[in-house]
VEXDREN-2710 file (C-alpha; in Angstrom, 1 decimal):
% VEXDREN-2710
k/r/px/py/pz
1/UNK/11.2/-7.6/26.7
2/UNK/13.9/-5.1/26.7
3/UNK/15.6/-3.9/24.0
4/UNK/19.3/-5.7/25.2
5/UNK/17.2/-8.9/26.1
6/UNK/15.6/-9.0/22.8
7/UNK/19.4/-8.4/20.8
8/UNK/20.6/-11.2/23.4
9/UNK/17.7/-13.4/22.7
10/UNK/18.2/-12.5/18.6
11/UNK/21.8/-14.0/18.9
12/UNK/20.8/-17.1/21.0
13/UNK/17.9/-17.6/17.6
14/UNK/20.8/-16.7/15.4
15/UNK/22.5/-20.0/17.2
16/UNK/19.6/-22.3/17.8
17/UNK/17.0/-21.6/15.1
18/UNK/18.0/-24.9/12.8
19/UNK/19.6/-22.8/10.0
20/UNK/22.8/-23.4/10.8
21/UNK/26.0/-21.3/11.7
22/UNK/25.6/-18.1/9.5
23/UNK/29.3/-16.3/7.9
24/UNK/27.5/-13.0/7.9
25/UNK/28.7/-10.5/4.8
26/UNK/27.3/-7.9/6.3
27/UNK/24.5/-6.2/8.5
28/UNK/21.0/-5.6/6.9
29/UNK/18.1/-3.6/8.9
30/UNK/14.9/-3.8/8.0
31/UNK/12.9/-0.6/9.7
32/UNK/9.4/-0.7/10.1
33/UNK/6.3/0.7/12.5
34/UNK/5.8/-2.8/13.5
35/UNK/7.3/-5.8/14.0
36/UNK/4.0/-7.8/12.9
37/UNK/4.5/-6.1/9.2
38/UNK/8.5/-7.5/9.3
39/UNK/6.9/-10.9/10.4
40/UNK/3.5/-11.0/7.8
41/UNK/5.0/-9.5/4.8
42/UNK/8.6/-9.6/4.5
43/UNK/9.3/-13.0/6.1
44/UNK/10.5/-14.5/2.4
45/UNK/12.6/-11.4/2.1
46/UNK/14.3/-11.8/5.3
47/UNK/14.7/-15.7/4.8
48/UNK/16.6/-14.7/1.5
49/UNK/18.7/-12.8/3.0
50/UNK/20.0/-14.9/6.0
51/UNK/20.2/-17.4/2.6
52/UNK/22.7/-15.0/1.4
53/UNK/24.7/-14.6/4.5
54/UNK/23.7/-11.5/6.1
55/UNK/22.7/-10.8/9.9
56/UNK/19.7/-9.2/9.4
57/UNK/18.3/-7.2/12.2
58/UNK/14.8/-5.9/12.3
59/UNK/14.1/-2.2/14.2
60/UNK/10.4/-2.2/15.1
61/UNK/8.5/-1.5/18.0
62/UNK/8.1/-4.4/20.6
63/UNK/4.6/-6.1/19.8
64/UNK/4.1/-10.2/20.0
65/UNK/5.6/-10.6/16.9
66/UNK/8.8/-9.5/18.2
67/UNK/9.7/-12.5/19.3
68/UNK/8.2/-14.8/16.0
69/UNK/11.0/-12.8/14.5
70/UNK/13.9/-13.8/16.4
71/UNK/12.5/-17.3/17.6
72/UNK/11.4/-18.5/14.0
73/UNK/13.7/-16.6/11.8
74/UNK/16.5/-16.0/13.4
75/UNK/17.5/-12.6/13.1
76/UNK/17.7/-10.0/15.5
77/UNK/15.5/-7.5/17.2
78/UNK/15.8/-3.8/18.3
79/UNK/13.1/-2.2/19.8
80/UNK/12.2/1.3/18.0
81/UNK/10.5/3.8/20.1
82/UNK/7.7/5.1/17.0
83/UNK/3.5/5.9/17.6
84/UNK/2.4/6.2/14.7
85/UNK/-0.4/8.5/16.2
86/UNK/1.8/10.8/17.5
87/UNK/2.5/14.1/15.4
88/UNK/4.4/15.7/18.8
89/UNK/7.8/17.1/17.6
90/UNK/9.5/15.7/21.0
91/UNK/8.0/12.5/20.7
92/UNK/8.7/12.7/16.6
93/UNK/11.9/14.2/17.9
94/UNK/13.0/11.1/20.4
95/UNK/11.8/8.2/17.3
96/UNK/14.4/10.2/14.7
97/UNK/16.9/10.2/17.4
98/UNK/16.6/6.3/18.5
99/UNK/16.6/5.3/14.4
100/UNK/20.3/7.2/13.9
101/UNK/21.7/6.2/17.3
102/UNK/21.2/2.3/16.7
103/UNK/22.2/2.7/13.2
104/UNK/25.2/4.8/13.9
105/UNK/25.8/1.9/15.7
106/UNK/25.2/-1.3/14.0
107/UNK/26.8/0.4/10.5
108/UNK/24.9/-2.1/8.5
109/UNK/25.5/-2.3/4.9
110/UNK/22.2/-1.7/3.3
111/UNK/18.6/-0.9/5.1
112/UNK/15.3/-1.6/3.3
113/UNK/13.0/1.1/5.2
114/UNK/8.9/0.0/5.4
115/UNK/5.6/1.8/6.3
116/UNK/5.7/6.2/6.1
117/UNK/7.3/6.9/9.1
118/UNK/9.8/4.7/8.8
119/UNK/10.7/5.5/5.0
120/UNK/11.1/9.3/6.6
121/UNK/12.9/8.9/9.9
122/UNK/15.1/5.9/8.7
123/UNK/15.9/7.4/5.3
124/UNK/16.5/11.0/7.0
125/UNK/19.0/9.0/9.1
126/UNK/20.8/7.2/6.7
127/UNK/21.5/10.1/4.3
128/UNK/23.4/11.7/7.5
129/UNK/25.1/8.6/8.0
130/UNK/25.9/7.7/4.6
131/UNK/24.3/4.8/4.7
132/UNK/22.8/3.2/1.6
133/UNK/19.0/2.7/1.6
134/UNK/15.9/1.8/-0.1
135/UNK/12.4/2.9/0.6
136/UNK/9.1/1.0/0.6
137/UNK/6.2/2.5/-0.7
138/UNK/3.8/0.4/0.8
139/UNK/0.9/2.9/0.8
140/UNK/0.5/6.7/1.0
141/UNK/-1.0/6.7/4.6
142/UNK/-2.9/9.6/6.1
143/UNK/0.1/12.0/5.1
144/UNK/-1.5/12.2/1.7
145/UNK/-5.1/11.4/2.1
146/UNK/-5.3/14.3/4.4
147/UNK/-4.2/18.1/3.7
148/UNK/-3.1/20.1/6.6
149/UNK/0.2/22.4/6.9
150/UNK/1.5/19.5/9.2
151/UNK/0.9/16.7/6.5
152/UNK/2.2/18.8/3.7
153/UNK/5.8/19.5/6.0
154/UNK/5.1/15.2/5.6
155/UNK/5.7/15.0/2.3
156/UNK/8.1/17.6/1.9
157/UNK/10.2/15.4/4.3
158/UNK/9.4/12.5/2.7
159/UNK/11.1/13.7/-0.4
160/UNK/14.1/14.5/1.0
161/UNK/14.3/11.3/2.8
162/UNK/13.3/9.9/-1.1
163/UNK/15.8/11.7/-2.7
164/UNK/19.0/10.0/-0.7
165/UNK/17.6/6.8/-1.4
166/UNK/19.6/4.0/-3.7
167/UNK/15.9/3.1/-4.8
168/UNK/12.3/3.5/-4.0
169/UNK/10.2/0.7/-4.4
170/UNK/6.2/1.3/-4.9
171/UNK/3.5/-1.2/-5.3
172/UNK/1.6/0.5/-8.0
173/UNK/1.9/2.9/-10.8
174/UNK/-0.4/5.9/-9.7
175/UNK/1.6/6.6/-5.9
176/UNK/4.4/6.3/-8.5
177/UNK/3.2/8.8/-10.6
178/UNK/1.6/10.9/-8.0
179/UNK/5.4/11.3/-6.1
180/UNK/6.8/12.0/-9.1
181/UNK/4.3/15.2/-9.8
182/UNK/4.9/16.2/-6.2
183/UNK/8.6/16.4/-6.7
184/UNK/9.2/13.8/-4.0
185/UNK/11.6/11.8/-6.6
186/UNK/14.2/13.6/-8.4
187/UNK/16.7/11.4/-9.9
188/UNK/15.7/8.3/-7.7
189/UNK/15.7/5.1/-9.4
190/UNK/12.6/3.3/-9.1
191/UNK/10.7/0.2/-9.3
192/UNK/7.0/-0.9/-9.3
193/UNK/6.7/-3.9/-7.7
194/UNK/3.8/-6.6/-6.9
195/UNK/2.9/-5.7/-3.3
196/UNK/4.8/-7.3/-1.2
197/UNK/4.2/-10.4/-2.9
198/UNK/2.2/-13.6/-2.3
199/UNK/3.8/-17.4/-0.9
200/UNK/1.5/-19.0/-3.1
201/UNK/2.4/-22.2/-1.6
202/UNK/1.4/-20.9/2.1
203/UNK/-2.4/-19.7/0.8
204/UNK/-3.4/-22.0/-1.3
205/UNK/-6.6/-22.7/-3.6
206/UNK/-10.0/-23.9/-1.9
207/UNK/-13.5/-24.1/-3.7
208/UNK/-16.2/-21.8/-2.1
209/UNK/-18.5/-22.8/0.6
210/UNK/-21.4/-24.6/-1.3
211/UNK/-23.4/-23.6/1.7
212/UNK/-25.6/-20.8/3.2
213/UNK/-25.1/-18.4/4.9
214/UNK/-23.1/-16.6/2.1
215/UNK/-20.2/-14.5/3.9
216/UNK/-18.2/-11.3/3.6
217/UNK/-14.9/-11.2/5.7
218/UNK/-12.8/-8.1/5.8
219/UNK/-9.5/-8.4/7.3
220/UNK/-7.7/-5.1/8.1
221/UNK/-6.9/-2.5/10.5
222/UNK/-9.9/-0.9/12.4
223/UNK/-9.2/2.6/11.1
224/UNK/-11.7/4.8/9.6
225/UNK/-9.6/5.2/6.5
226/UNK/-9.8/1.5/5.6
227/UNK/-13.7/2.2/4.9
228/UNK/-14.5/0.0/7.8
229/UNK/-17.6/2.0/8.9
230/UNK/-18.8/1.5/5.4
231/UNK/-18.4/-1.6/5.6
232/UNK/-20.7/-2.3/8.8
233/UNK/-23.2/0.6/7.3
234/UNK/-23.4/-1.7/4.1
235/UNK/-23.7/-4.9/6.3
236/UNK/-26.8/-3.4/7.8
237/UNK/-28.7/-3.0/4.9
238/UNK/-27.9/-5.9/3.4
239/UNK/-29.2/-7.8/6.4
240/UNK/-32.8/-6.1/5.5
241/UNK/-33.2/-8.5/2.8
242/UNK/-30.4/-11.4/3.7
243/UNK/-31.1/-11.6/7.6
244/UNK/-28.9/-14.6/7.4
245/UNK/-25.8/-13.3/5.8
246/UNK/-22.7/-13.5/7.5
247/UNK/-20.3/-10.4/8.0
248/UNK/-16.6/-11.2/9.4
249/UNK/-15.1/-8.0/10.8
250/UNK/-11.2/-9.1/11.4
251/UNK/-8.1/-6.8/12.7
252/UNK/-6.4/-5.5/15.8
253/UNK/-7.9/-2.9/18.0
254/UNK/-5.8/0.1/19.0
255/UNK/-4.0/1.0/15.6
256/UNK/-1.5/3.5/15.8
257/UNK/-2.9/5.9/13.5
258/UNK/-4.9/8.9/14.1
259/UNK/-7.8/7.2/11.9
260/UNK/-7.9/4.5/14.5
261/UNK/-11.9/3.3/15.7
262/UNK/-12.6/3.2/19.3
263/UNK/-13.5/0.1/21.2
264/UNK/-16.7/1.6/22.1
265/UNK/-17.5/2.2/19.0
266/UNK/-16.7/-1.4/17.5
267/UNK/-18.8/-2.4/20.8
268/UNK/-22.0/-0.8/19.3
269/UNK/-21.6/-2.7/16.2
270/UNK/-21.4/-5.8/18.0
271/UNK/-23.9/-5.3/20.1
272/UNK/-26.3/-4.3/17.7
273/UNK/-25.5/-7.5/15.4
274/UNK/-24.3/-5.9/11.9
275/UNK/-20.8/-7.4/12.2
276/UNK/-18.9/-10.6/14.1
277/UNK/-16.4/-8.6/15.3
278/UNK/-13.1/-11.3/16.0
279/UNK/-10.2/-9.2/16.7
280/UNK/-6.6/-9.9/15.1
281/UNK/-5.8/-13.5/14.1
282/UNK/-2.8/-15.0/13.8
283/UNK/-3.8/-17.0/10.8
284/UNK/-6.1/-15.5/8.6
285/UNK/-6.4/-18.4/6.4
286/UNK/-9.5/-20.4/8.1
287/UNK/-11.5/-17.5/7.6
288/UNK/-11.1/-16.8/4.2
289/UNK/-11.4/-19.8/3.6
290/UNK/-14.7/-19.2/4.9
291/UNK/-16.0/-16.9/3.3
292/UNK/-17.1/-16.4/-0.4
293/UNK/-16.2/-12.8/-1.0
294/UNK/-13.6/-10.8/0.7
295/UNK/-14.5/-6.8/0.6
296/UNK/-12.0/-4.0/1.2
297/UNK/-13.4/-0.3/0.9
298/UNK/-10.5/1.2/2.0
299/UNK/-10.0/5.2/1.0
300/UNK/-6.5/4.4/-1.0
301/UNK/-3.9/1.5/-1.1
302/UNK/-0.4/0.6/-1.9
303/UNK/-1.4/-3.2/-2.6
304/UNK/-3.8/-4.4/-0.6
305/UNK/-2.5/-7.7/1.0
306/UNK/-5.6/-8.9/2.4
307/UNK/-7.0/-9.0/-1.5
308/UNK/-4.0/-10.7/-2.5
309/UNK/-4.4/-13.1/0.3
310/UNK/-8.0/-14.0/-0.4
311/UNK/-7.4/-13.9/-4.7
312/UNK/-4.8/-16.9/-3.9
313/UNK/-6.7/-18.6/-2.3
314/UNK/-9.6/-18.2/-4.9
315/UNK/-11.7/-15.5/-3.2
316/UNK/-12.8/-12.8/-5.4
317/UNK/-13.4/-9.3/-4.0
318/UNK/-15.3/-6.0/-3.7
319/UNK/-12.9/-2.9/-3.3
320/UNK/-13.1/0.7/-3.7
321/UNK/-12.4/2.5/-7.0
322/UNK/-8.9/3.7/-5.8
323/UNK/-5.0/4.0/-6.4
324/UNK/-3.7/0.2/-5.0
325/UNK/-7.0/-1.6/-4.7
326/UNK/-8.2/-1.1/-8.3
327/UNK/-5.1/-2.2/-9.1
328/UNK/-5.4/-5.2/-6.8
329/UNK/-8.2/-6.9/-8.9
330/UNK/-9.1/-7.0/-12.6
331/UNK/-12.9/-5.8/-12.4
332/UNK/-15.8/-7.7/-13.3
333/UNK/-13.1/-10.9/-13.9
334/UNK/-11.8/-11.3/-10.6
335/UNK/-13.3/-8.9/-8.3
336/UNK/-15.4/-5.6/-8.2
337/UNK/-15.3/-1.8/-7.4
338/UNK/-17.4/0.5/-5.2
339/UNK/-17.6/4.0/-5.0
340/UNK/-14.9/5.0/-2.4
341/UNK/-17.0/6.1/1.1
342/UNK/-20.2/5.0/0.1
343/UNK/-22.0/2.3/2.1
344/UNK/-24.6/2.4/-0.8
345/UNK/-22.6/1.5/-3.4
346/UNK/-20.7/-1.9/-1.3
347/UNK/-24.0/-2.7/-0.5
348/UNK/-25.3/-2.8/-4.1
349/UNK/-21.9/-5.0/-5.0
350/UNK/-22.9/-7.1/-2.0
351/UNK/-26.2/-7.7/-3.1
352/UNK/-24.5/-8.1/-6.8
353/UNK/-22.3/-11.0/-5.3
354/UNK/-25.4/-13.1/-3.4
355/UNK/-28.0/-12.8/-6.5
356/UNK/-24.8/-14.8/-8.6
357/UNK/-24.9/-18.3/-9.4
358/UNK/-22.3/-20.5/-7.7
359/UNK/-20.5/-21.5/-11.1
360/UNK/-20.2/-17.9/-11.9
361/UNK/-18.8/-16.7/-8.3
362/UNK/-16.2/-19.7/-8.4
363/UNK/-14.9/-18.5/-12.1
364/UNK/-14.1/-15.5/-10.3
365/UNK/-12.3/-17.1/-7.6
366/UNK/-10.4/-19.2/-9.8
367/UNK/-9.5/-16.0/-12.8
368/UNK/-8.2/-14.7/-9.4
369/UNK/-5.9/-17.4/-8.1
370/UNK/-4.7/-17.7/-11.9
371/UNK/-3.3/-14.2/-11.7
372/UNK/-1.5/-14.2/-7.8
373/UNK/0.6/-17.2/-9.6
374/UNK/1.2/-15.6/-13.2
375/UNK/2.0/-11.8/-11.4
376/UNK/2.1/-11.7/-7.8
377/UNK/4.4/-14.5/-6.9
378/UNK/6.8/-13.0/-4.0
379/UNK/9.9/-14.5/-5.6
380/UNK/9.9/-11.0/-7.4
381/UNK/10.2/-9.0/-4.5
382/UNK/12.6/-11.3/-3.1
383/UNK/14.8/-10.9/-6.2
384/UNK/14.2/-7.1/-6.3
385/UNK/15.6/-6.7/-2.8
386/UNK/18.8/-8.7/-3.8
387/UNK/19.3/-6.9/-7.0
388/UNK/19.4/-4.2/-5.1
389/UNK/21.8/-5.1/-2.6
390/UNK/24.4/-6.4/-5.8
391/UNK/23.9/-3.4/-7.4
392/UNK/24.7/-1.2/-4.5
393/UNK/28.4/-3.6/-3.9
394/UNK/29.3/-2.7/-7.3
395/UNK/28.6/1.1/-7.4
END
């Protein structure tokens, strides 16, 4: 779909979604590297908004939830030429370029800016065009995780993108603290918020499987830094002494990012039996539901949706001892930490989880769904992005 058929199709939703005629207030863009993050993780936000009478228009690369966006909420889409493998400066060059020409353009009022690249580019653009913004930490990405003189000139732009921003949202208190000893903050106001928050409605509670085989599930991105080679290491030694365990490998191929695990490579795994490999899913709920433990050994989070997905629906977890997914559990109550990179150590807490009785693996799941509805309800994200918006009509 083409970016003037996808705008043309985003006004026909606008009409014809069920929502009724909207007396828009003003424009709001939400930038992000991809359209299935808008769709997963900021649907309540952007049905608040429309609530509150503004277009909103969502600038993301085309991907098949492109259309979910326009068709189901109703807002509008503009395709945003961004790789998020590509360090090139002409193709980095051409993304900055297509962000400021479609928002010189639309003039919104406010845009909420998501993922690195688009907190840079987006924010870099808006301070040009004196256009009030707010950035989304959502996660460091390979920017910090990495040190190279291309990912520090990253984070130097990052802070000046920071620095124009009317706030910058994080999802937990050590990337908070960490920008703030970089110098990537200034005088920004800022706010720690719960992830992107949970629809605790939508994932609801479900008692574990009372029957073998037991099951792991891990639902993320294949990239190397989301631990998912440890993951399938630590699923082959388990399976010396649990041949019948069960190890659900879930998440799009291809990633854009430089981390990203060949097909070839997820092949082998396949092929040699350590994991059920079963691609993205559009609905992740089945599987966790599943499953008994959910297991993310990822090198460093912002707030780990996946755990928060699984914790709601009464799911403990096994994560790595790390900024975001330390954060994303209480340990030993409601989930419990590995050493970050070491297949040795999941496969310990793997063997941990199995040797538990039932009663005392369900008290986990349950601690857990008690704390997504005392502190991760998404109503206070949704309220944090309109806060923002009220405060930045009366400054």
């Amino acid at each position: 779909m083409s970016r003037d058929e996808s705008s043309n199709k985003a006004r026909e939703g606008e009409r014809t979604s069920g929502k009724g005629p909207i007396t828009a207030v003003g424009i709001v863009v939400l930038v992000s590297n991809t359209s299935w993050y808008l769709y997963n993780f900021r649907r309540g936000t952007i049905v608040a908004l429309r609530s509150a009478g503004y277009r909103v228009v969502a600038l993301a690369p085309e991907d098949k939830y492109s259309r979910n966006l326009v068709e189901e909420l109703g807002i509008a889409h503009l395709s945003l030429p961004m790789d998020g493998k590509n360090t090139g400066l002409l193709g980095e060059s051409k993304s900055l370029a297509a962000v400021a020409n479609i928002l010189r353009r639309l003039k919104p009022s406010f845009v909420f800016n998501f993922t690195v690249k688009a907190n840079i580019y987006s924010g870099l653009a808006c301070r040009v065009l004196d256009i009030p913004y707010a950035n989304n930490v959502s996660g460091l990405g390979t920017a910090f995780l990495h040190d190279s003189w291309l990912y520090r000139r990253v984070r130097s732009l990052y802070g000046v993108a920071n620095c124009g921003a009317r706030r910058v949202f994080f999802q937990n208190r050590e990337d908070h603290d960490l920008f703030v000893s970089h110098g990537l903050l200034r005088d920004t106001p800022t706010m720690v918020l719960p992830g992107s928050g949970m629809d605790i409605n939508r994932f609801t509670f479900s008692p574990l499987p009372a029957c073998v085989p037991f099951t792991f599930v891990m639902i993320a991105r294949l990239l190397g830094d989301k631990g998912v080679r440890e993951f399938v290491q630590a699923a082959g030694q388990v399976r010396v002494t649990h041949p019948n365990s069960r190890f659900l490998l879930i998440g799009p191929h291809g990633a854009s990012n430089c981390t990203a695990i060949s097909k070839a490579e997820v092949q082998r795994w396949q092929s040699a039996g350590l994991v059920e490999v079963l691609g993205e899913q559009g609905d992740v709920r089945p599987f966790i539901e599943t499953a008994h433990v959910l297991v993310l050994p990822s090198y460093r989070e912002g707030m780990p949706r996946t755990v928060l997905e699984a914790a709601a629906m009464g799911r403990p977890a096994i994560v790595s001892n790390v900024p975001g997914c330390r954060q994303a559990i209480v340990a030993d109550r409601t989930g419990w930490l590995c050493e970050v990179k070491c297949a040795d150590s999941l496969a310990l807490c793997m063997k941990k989880c199995m040797a538990m009785p039932h009663a005392e693996l369900q008290a986990a799941g349950k601690a857990a769904r008690a704390r997504i509805e005392e502190e991760f309800d998404e109503r206070i994200v949704v309220k944090a992005a309109l806060d923002c918006l009220t405060e930045c009509k009366e400054s």
